[in-house]
N, C-alpha and C positions, 0 to 999 in steps of 0.2 A: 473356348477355354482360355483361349491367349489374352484376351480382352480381360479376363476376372485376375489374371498375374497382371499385368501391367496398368493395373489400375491403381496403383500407389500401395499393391500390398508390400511390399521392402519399407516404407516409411512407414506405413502401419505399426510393423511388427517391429519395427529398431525404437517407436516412440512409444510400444506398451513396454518390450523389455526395458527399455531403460527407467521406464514408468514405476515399472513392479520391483526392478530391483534399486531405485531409490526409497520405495517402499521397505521395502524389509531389513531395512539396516537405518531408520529413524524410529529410536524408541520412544516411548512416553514420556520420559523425561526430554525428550529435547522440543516435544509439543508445547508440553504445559509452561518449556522456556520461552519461547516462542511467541505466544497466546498472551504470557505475564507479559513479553516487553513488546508485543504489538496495545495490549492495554495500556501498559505506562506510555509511549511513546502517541496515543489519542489522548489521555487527559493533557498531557505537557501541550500537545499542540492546542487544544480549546483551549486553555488555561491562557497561553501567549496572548492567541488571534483574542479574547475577549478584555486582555489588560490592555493591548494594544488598540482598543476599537475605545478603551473611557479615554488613554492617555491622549490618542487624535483628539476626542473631544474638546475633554478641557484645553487643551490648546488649540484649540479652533475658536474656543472662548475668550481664551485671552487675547490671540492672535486674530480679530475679524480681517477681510481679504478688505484691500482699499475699496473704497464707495463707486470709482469709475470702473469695477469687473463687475 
């Protein structure tokens, strides 16, 4: 029986408490805030990474690296 207590049941139960009662004091409003700006915060990032990947381009066009690399 000593073996099933000292088997990390204290961190168990301090990491579901604290689990459950972050739980119950986030309403549905602060999800759906959440969700909106983890959405807006992926397009801005694709948006960047894809303007940034033509403007490399075209300047890798204009700019060739010298003939001896």
């Amino acid at each position: 029986m000593a073996n099933l207590v000292r088997g990390g049941g204290t961190k168990a139960g301090t990491a579901g408490g604290t689990l459950l009662s972050v739980l119950v004091n986030i309403s549905s409003g602060d999800i759906l805030h959440t969700c909106v700006l983890a959405a807006v915060g992926a397009i801005v990032s694709f948006t960047v990474s894809i303007l940034l990947k033509v403007l490399f381009q075209r300047f890798k066009r204009k700019h060739p690296p010298p003939k001896g690399m």
